[in-house]
KOLKOL-728820 format. One record per residue (C-alpha): x negated, y, z; residue in three letters; residue number from 1. Coordinates in Angstrom, 3 decimals. Each point is the difference from the previous one (the first is absolute). Layout:
BEGIN
NODE        x        y        z  aa   i
NODE        X        Y        Z ALA NUM
...
end
This chain:
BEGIN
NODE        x        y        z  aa   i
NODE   20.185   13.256    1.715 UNK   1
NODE   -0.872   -1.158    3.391 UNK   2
NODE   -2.470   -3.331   -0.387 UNK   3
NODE    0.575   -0.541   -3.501 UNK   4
NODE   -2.550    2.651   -0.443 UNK   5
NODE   -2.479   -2.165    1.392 UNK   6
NODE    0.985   -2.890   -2.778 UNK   7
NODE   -0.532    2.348   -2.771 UNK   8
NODE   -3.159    1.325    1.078 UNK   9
NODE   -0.468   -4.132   -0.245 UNK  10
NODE    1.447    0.172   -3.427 UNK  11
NODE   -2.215    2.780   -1.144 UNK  12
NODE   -2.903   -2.117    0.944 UNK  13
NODE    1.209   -2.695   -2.148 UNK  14
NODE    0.949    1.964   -3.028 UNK  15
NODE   -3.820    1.582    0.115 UNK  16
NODE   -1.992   -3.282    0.279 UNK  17
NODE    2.166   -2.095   -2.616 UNK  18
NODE   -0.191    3.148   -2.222 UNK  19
NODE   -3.923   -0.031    0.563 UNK  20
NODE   -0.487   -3.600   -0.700 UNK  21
NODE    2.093   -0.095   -3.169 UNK  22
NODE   -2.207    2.862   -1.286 UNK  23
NODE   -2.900   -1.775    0.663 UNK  24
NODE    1.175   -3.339   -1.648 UNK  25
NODE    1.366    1.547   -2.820 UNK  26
NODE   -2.657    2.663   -0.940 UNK  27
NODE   -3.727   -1.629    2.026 UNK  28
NODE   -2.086   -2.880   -0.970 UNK  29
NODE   -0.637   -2.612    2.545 UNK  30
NODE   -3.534    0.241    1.785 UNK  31
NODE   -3.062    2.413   -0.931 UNK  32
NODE    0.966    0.640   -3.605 UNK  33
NODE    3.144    2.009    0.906 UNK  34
NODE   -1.303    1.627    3.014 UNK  35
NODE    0.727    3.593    0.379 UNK  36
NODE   -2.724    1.959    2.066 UNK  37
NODE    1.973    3.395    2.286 UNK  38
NODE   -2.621    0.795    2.246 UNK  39
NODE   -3.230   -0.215   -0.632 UNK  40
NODE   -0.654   -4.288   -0.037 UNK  41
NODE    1.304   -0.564    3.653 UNK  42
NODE    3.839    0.664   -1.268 UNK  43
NODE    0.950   -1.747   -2.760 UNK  44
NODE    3.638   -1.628   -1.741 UNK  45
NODE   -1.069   -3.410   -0.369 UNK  46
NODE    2.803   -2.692   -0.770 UNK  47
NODE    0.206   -3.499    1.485 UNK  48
NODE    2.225   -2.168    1.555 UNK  49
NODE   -0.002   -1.284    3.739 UNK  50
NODE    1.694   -3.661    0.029 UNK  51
NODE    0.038   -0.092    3.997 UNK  52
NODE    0.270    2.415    2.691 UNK  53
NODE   -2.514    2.621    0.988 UNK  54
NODE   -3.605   -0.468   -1.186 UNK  55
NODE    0.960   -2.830   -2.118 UNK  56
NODE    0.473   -2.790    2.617 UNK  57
NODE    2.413   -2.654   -1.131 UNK  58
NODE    2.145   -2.643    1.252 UNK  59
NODE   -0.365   -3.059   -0.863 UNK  60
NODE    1.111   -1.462   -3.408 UNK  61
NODE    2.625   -1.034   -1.494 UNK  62
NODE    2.930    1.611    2.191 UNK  63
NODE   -1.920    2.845    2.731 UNK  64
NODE    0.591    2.570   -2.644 UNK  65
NODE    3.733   -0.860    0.970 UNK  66
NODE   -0.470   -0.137    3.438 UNK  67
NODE   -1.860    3.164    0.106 UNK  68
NODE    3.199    1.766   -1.928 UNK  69
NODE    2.154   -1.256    1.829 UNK  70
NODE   -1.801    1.067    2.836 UNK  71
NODE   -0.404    3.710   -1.223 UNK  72
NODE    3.875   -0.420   -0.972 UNK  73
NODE    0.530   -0.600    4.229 UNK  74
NODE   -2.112    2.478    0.808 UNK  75
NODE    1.497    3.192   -1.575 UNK  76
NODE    3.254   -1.376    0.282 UNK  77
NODE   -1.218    0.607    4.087 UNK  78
NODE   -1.700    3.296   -0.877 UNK  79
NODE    3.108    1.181   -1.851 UNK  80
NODE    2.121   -0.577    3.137 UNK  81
NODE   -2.593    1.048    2.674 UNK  82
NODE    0.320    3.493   -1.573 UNK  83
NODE    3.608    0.354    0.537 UNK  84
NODE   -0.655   -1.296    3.585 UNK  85
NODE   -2.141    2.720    0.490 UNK  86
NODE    2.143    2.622   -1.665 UNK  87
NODE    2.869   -1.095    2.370 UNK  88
NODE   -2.341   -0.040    3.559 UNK  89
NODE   -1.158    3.571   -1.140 UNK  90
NODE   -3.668   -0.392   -1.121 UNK  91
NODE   -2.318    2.841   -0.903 UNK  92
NODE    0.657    0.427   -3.695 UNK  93
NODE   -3.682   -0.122   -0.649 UNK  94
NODE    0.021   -3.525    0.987 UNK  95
NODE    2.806   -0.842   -2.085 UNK  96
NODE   -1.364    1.383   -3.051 UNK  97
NODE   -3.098   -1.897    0.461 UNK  98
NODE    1.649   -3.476    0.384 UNK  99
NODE    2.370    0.945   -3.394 UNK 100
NODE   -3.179    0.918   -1.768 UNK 101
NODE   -1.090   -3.652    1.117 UNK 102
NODE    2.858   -1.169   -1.014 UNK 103
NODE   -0.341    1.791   -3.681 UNK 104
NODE   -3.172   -1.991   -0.291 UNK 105
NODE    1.251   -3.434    1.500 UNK 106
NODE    2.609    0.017   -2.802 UNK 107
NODE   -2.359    1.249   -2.848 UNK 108
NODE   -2.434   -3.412    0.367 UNK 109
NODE    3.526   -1.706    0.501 UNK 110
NODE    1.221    1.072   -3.292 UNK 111
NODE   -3.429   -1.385   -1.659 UNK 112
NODE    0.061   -3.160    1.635 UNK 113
NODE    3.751   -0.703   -0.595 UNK 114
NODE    0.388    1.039   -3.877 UNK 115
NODE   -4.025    0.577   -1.575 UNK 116
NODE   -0.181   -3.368   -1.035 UNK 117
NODE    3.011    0.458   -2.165 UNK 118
NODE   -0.154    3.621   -0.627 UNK 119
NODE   -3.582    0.136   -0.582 UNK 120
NODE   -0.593   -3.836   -0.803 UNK 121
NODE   -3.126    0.150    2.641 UNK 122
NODE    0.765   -2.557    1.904 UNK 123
NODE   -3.039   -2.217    0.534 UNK 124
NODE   -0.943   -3.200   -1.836 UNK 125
NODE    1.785   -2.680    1.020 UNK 126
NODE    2.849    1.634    2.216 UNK 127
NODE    2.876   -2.348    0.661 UNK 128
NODE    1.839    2.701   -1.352 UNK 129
NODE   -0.147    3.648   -0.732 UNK 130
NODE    2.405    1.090    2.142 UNK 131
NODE   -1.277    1.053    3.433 UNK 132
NODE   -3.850   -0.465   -1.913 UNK 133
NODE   -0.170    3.390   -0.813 UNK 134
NODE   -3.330    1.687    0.470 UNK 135
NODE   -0.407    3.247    1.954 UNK 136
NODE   -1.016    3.009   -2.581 UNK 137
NODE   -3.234    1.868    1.299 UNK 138
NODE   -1.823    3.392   -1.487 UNK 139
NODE   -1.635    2.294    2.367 UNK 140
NODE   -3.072   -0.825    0.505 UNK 141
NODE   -2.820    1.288    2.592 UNK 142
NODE   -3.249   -0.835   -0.984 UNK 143
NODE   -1.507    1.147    3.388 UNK 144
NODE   -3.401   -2.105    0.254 UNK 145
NODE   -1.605   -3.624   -0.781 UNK 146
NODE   -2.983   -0.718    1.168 UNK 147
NODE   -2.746   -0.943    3.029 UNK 148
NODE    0.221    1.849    2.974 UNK 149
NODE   -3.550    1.331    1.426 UNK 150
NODE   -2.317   -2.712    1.623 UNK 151
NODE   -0.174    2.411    2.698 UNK 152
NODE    3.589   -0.453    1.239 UNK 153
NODE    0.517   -2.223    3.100 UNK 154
NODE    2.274   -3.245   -0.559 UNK 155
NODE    1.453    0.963   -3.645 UNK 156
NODE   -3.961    0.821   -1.735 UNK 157
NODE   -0.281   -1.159   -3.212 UNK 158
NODE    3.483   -1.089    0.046 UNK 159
NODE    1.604    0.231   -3.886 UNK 160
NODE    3.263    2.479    0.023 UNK 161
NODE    2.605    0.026   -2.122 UNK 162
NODE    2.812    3.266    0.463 UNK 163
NODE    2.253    0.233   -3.268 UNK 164
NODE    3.060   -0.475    0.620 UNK 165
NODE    2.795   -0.130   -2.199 UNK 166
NODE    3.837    0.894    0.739 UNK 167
NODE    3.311    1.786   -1.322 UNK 168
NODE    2.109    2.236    1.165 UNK 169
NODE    1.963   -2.745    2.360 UNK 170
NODE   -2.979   -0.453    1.702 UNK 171
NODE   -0.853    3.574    0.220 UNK 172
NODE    3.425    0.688    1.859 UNK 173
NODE   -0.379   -3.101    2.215 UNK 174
NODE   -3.657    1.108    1.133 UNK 175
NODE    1.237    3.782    0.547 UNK 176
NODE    3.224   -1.089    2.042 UNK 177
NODE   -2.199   -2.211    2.324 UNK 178
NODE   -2.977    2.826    0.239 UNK 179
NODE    2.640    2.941    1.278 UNK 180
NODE    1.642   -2.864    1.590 UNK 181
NODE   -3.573   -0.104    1.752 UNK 182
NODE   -0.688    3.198    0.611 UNK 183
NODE    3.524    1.430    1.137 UNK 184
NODE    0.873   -2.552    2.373 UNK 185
NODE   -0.795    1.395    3.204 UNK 186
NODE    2.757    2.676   -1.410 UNK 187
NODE    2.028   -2.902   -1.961 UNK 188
NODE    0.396   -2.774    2.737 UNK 189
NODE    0.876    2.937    3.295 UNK 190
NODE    3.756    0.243   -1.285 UNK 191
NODE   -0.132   -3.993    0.798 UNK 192
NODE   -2.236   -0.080    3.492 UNK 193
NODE    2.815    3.084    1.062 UNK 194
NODE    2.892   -2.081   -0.880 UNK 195
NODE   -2.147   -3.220    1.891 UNK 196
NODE   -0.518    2.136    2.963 UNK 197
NODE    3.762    1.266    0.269 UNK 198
NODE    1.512   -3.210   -0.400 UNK 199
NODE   -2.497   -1.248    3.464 UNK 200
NODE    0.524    2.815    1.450 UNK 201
NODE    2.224   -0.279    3.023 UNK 202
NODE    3.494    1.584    0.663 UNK 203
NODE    0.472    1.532    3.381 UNK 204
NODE    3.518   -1.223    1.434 UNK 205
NODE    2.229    3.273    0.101 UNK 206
NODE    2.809    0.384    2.693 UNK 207
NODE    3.911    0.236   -0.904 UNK 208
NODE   -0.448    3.963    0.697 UNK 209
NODE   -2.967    0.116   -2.610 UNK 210
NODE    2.030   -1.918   -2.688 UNK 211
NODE    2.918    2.619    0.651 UNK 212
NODE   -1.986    2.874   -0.631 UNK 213
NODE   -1.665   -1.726   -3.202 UNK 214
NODE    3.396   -0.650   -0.803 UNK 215
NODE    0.413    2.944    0.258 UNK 216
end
């Protein structure tokens, strides 16, 4: 299968997080009165919808929902081919995995952004058009803390806190590529700095004898 295994580990991603996010539209209620507690109250299925890139930021209106597609549309286009590139220059397979589950994830918020706003009819209010308007499908939900932080604590005392994010499986795969990413790439990126190093590394001039016997 050779690198197309890499592309349908991408796939996989895909299939998962669409399937996930048409559950959730079809069978959740938007906000707290569909929310579904699984652990405890930090875990939770809670559906809403992201309308710009991570954490909610947003370009401006009426066209940076476009330009932000588009951009994404670059961008694994790029990721797509850099995975064949590494394929080809014999990269640790770890690696590779990690930038296809990236790529699974990339194209997951792709597909929302391209078709939601006509699949889903979420585009926002007052979107040019729905095309390209979509708006990105989130549910998992970590409801880790909210509140002020001790008085006692240098610099950041009394400070208000908010950790709850909310993501999907797209995000999940991008955040887990880029953490073994993280943590693997003294083992990752030595299959590049030995190819670096060989390529500088100087040839020492061999006599006519010496290319006979190689010859040889």
């Amino acid at each position: 299968m050779k690198y197309w295994k890499y592309y349908l580990f991408a796939l996989l991603v895909i299939a998962i997080d669409q399937l996930s996010k048409w559950a959730v539209h079809t069978y959740m209620q938007p906000g707290m009165p569909g929310e579904i507690p699984l652990i405890g109250d930090w875990f939770k299925l809670h559906y809403t919808l992201n309308p710009g890139m991570a954490f909610g930021v947003e370009l401006p209106p009426p066209y940076g929902k476009v330009i932000l597609t588009l951009f994404r549309l670059l961008a694994v286009t790029g990721i797509g081919y850099y995975i064949y590139k590494l394929w080809k220059s014999g990269a640790p397979r770890g690696l590779i995995w990690c930038i296809a589950a990236i790529l699974g994830g990339a194209i997951g918020n792709l597909v929302d952004s391209i078709f939601y706003g006509i699949v889903y009819n979420n585009a926002p209010f007052g979107a040019p058009t729905p095309w390209l308007h979509g708006q990105v499908i989130d549910m998992l939900y970590l409801d880790l803390y909210e509140g002020f932080l001790p008085a006692s604590w240098p610099l950041v005392g009394n400070m208000h806190l908010s950790l709850w994010p909310i993501f999907n499986i797209a995000d999940s795969a991008i955040f887990l590529g880029v953490v073994f990413i993280l943590l693997n790439q003294g083992k990752f990126f030595k299959h590049h700095e030995d190819v670096q190093h060989l390529a500088r590394e100087p040839h020492e001039p061999t006599t006519p004898r010496q290319d006979a016997a190689e010859a040889v």
